[in-house]
N, C-alpha and C positions, 0 to 999 in steps of 0.2 A: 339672658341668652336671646337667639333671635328669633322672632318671633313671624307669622306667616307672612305679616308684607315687609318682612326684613329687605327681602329683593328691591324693591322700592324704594326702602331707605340709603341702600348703597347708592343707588341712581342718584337720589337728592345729595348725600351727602359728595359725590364726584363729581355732581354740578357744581353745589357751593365751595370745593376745593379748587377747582379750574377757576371759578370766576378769582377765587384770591389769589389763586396766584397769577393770572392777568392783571391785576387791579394792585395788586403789591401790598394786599391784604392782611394781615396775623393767622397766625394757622388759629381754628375752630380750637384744635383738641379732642374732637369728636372724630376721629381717624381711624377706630379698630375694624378690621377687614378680614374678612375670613378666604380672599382670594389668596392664592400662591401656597396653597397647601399640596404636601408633596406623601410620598407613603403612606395614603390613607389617613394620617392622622388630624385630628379635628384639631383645632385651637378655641379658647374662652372667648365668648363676647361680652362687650357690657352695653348696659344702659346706654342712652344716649346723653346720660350725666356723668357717664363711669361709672357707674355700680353692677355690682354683681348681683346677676338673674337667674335661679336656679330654675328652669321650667320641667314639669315632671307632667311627663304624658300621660295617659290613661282612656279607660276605653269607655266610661260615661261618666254621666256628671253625677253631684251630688243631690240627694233628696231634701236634706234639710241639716243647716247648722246651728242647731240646737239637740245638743251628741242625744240627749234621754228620749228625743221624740222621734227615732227610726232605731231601723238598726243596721241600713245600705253603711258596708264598710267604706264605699268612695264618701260618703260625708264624714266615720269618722279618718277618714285619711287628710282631712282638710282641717277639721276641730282638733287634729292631735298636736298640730303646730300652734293655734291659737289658746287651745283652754288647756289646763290643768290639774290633775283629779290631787289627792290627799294623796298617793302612793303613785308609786311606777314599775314598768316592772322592767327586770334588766334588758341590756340591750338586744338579746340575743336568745333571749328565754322569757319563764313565765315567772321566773323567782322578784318576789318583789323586794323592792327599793324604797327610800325615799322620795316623796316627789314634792307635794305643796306642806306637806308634814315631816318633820325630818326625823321623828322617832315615836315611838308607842308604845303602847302596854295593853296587854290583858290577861285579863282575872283568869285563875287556875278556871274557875268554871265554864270558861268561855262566854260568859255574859255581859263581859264590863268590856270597852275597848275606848281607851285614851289616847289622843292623839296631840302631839307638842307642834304648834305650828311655828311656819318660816315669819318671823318677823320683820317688817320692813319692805315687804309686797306691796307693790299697787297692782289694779288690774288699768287696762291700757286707756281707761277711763281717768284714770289719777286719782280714784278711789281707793281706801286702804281696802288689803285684802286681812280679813279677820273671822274668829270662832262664827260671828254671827253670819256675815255671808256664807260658810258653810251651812249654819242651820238652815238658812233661809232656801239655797239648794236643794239639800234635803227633802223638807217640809214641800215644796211644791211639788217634788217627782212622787209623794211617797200621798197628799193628799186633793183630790181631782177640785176640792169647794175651795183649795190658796187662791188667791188673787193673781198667782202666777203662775197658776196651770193651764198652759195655753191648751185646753186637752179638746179632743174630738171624741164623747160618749164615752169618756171614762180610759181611753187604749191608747194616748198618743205616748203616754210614758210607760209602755209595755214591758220593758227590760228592766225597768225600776220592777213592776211588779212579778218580773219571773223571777229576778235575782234576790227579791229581798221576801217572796212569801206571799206578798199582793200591799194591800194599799193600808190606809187610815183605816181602824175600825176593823178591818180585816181580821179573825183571828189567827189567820197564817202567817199576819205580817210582823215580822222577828223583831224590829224593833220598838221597845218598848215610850222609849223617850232619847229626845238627846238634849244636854245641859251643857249651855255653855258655862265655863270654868270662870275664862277670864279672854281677853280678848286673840289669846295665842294658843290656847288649851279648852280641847272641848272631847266630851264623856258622850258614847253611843252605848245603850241601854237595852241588851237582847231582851225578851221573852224566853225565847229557847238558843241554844250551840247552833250557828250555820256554820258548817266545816269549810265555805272558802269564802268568807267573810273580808278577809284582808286582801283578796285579788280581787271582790267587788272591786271596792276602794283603788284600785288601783286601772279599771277599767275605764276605756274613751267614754264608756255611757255615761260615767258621772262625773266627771269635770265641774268646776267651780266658773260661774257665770255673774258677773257685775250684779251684784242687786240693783244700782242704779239705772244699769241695761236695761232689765227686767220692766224696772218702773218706766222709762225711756221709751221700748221700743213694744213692750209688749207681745203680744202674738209673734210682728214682726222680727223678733229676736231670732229667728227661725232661717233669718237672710243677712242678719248683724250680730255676729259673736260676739261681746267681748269678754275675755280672759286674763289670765297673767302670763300665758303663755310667750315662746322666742319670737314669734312675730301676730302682727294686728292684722285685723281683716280690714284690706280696702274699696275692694268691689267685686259683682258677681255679675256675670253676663252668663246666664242658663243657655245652656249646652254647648258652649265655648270654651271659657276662666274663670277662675277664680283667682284672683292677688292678693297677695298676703304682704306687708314692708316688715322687717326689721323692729323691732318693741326694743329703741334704745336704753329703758330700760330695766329690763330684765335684769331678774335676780340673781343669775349665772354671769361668772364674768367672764369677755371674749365670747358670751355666744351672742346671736347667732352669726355666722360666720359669713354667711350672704347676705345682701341687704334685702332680696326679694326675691319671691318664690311665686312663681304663676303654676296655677292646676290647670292644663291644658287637656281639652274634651278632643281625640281623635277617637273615633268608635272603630276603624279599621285597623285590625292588629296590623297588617302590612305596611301600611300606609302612616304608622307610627313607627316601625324600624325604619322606615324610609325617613321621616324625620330627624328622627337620633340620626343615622347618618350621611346626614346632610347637615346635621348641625344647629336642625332647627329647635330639637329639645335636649335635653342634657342626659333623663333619666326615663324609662319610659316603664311601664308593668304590662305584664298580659302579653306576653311574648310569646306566639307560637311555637310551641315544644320544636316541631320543624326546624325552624330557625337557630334554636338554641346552638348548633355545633356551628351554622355559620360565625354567629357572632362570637361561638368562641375561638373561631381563629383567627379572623377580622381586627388588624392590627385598627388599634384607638377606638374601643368596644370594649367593655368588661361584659361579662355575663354573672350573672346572681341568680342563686336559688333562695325562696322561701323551705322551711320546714314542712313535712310532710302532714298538717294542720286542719286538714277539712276535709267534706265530702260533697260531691257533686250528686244529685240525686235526679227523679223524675217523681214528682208528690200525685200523690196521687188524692183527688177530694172525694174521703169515704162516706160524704152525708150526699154525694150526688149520681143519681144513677147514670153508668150501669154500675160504678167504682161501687156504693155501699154495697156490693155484694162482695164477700172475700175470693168468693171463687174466681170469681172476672179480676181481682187486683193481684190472683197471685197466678192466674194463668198471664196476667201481662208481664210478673217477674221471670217466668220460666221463659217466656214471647223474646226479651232482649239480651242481647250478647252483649254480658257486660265485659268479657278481656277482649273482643275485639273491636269494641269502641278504645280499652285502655290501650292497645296495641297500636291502632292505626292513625289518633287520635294526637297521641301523646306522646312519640317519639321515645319510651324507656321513661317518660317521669311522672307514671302514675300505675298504682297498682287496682285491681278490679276492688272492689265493695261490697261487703255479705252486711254490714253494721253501721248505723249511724255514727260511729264513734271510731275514732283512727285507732287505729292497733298499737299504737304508739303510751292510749292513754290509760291511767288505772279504771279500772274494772272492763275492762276490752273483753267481750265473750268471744273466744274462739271458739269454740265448742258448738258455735252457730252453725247450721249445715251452709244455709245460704241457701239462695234458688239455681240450679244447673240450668244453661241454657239448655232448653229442653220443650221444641215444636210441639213431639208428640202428647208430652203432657200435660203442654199449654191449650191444646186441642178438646184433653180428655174434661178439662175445669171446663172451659166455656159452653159448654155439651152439659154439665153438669148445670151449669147458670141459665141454661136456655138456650145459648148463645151459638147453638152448633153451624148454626148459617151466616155464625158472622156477627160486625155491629160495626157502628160509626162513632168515632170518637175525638172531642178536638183534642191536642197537645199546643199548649200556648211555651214560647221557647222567647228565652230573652233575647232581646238585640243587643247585649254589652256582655263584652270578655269578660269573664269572670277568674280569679285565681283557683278553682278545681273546675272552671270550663273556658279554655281558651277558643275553642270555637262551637258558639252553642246552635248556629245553623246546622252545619254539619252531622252534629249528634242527634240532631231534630230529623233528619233528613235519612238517617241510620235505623234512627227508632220509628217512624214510618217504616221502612222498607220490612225491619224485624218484623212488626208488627201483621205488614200485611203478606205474614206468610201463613198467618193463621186465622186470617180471615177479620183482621180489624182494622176496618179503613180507618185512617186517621186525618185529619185536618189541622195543617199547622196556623197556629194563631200568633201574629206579632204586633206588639205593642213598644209604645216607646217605653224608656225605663222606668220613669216616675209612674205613669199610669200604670204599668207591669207592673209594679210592687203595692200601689193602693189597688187594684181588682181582682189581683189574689189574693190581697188581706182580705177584701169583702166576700173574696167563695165564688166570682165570676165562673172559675174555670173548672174543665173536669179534671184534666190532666197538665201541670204543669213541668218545666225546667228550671231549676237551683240548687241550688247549696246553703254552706253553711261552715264558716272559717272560726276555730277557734278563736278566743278574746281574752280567755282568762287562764287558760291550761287546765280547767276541773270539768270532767265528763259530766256535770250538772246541766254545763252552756249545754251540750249538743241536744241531751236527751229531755231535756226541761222543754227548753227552749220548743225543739222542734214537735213535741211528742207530747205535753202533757196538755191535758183536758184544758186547762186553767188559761191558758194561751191561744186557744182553740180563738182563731179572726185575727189574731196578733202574728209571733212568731210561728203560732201552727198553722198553715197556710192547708194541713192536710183535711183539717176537721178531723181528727183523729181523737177517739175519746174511749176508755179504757179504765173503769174504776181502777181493777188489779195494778196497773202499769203507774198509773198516779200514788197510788199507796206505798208502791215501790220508791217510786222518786223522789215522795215526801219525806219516807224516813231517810233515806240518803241523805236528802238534804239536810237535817238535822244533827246529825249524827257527828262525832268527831271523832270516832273509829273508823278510819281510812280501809284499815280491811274491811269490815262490816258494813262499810259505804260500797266496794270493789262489789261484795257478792250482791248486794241490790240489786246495782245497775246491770251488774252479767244476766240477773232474774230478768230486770225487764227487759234488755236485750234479745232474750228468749222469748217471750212475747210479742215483743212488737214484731219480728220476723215471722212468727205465726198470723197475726193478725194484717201483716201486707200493707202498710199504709202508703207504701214509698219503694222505688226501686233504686235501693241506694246502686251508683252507676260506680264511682272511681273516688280514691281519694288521692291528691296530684299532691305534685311536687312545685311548686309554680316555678316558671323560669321570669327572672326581669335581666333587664341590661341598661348600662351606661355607658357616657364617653369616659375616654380613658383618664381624663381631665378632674373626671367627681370624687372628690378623696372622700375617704370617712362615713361614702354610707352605706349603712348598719340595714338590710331588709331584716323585718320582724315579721315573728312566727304570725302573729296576729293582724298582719296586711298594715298597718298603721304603726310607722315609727315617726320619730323625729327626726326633721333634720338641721335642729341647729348646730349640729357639728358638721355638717358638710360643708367642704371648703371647694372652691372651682381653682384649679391651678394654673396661673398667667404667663 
């Protein structure tokens, strides 16, 4: 599709059409034109060879494409078209599927887990894909001394260690060994039952990565994916594109449907619907809840919602004063009005937040009171902490749209005003997005803004992730650390009584809102839109779908 200095191109190419037809020339065949459009409706462009260019807007860029070494959903929104995990999971839910394995097995006890691989893979190297590049996978997420652990102090592959228990050597970590069978068939070896074991497997973290990559690029593998995935990585210009071409061939036949896919870096939610229609991108995310009823009357415009999948929060870091006191972190939950940020905010597609965990998932504690917004007895805490004259405190707030915060100036700008009604100056701190995500890994801030999108549909992600001690510089951005609360989440973890798992996480639930680490704010509904042009795509719960099935219609 067309691209910013598209404009440009029309100019060049309606000079070199005048001159041929002066000159009595051949036509080019480079002729598609997006003038003479009538009813609002957009029309397909292509390449400047013919090809079809699917460009998908968005409101930053990626941190790293190497899926195990972040956990920014804009890089795996880029990795889920290039690489590959053992499973998938449906289009449209969290139920898994087949993906680089096309069947499995495991043992009544839940200890053994066999997987039949797809034979006949290359990765876009023209390496076979096989059991042992899986181990080799593996082995490097799961031990910091592989030769292919490009790691920074042990944490670059932190989602390897929330989801599987922790690392080598580790004695939390679930698995015991893994044997390759034969070159299509390979045996993973628990220690103990993980009750979502097979949506691991099935998640952007662990994708299947060239060994010869590895060996190749190294460190660098981080800026050069390769996979077996519907298309290959071409180039990356930071905080612009990313291009992706067509992997002729791929294991799927007829995909992928386009030849090329550009990840297009617009940070201004406006100024990306102005895009989309104009013509300049095809699919865009991080759509102003505001806008959503425009675009849904807006002839040659579709409008999309994601699942109601995540939580928007404000973290608060309890190892740094004045936050390690509870009393200061839960007079600042009573300090902000969480339904009238959802209210004003959010246009109708997000509801207020009492829980790390959407109400949608099993072990969802209702039963939580939640904090009321409530001045006077955000007043009575701070008086209790000392604080009765007040205090000064920064709030660092991201620069990029996020899917549960489509405008996080705003919200920043809200929770100032809340705040200083009871006596707490606030200072907003803005950082670009990559730096924003390593200075709250390392504890820089006192008070930050984010979230957190489910990946795999097991309330493990939310409350692991976000909450437990073990993660604590990684995904816990809170410093939040809670023997009880951990104990709780461990045996969940293990457990493969789904109820018995339910009443854990409801326990810790109850906890952790006692103990304040966070003001969970809203969990949204995300809105995206496309031209009316984009058939076949599927938005996932998980912010990260495919789209080799998307077809541009000419």
């Amino acid at each position: 599709m067309k691209f910013r200095f598209w404009a440009l191109m029309v100019l060049l190419l309606a000079f070199m059409l005048l001159f041929a037809a002066c000159s009595g020339g051949e036509d080019t065949g480079a002729t598609d034109e997006s003038d003479g459009d009538s009813g609002g409706e957009a029309e397909t462009e292509s390449g400047s060879d013919g090809e079809d260019v699917l460009v998908f807007a968005r409101g930053g860029d990626s941190e790293s494409l190497d899926p195990g070494s972040t956990t920014d959903g804009e890089s795996s929104r880029v990795t889920k078209q290039v690489l590959e995990s053992l499973l998938d999971f449906d289009k449209e839910s969290f139920d898994v599927v087949p993906g680089l394995a096309h069947d499995w097995d495991v043992s009544d006890d839940g200890l053994n887990y066999t997987f039949y691989l797809e034979e006949g893979v290359t990765f876009h190297d023209g390496t076979d894909f096989n059991a042992e590049a899986v181990k080799t996978n593996f082995e490097r997420w799961s031990d910091p001394e592989h030769e292919y652990a490009f790691t920074d102090e042990g944490y670059v592959y932190s989602m390897y260690g929330t989801m599987f228990g922790g690392y080598k050597g580790d004695e939390s970590h679930v698995i015991e060994e893994i044997n390759v069978v034969n070159d299509h068939e390979i045996e993973f070896i628990l220690k103990q039952p993980l009750g979502y074991f097979l949506q691991n497997m099935a998640m952007t973290y662990f994708p299947i990565t060239s060994p010869a990559a590895l060996e190749e690029y190294g460190p660098e593998i981080n800026e050069n994916p390769v996979g077996t995935g519907p298309f290959k990585f071409e180039s990356w210009s930071k905080d612009d594109s990313i291009v992706l071409s067509k992997f002729e061939d791929y294991r799927i036949d007829d995909q992928p449907k386009v030849d090329s896919v550009v990840f297009e870096v617009i940070p201004d939610n406006a100024a990306r619907l102005i895009a989309l229609q104009s013509g300049e991108v095809d699919i865009m995310d991080g759509l102003n809840p505001d806008d959503a009823a425009t675009v849904d009357a807006e002839q040659g415009l579709d409008l999309f919602t994601r699942d109601e999948n995540n939580v928007g929060y404000v973290g608060l870091n309890t190892q740094k004063e004045p936050l390690d006191q509870v009393e200061v972190r839960r007079a600042i939950n009573h300090a902000i009005d969480r339904q009238a940020i959802a209210d004003a905010m959010y246009a109708g597609y997000a509801n207020s937040a009492k829980n790390p965990l959407p109400p949608s998932y099993m072990g969802y504690n209702d039963e939580v009171e939640g904090y009321e917004y409530d001045l006077e007895r955000a007043q009575e805490l701070l008086a209790e902490a000392g604080y009765e004259d007040g205090l000064e405190i920064e709030l660092w707030t991201m620069p990029v749209a996020r899917p549960y915060m489509p405008d996080p100036e705003t919200v920043a700008e809200i929770i100032q005003n809340n705040l200083a009604e009871v006596g707490i100056e606030v200072s907003i701190v803005r950082e670009e997005w990559a730096p924003y995500l390593e200075k709250t890994l390392e504890g820089e801030q006192q008070m930050f803004m984010l979230g957190w999108s489910g990946t795999n549909g097991d309330p493990d992600y939310f409350l692991s992730s976000l909450l437990h001690g073990d993660n604590v510089g990684s995904s816990n951005r809170t410093f939040y650390e809670n023997d009880e609360v951990d104990e709780l989440l461990d045996q969940a973890k293990v457990s493969i009584d789904q109820d018995k798992r339910a009443e854990l996480y409801q326990e810790a639930q109850a906890l952790i809102s006692e103990d304040s680490p966070m003001v969970t704010l809203v969990h949204s509904t995300p809105v995206l839109a496309a031209a009316s042009y984009v058939n076949n795509y599927v938005p996932h719960p998980s912010t990260s779908e495919s789209l080799a099935e998307v077809e541009l219609e000419n």
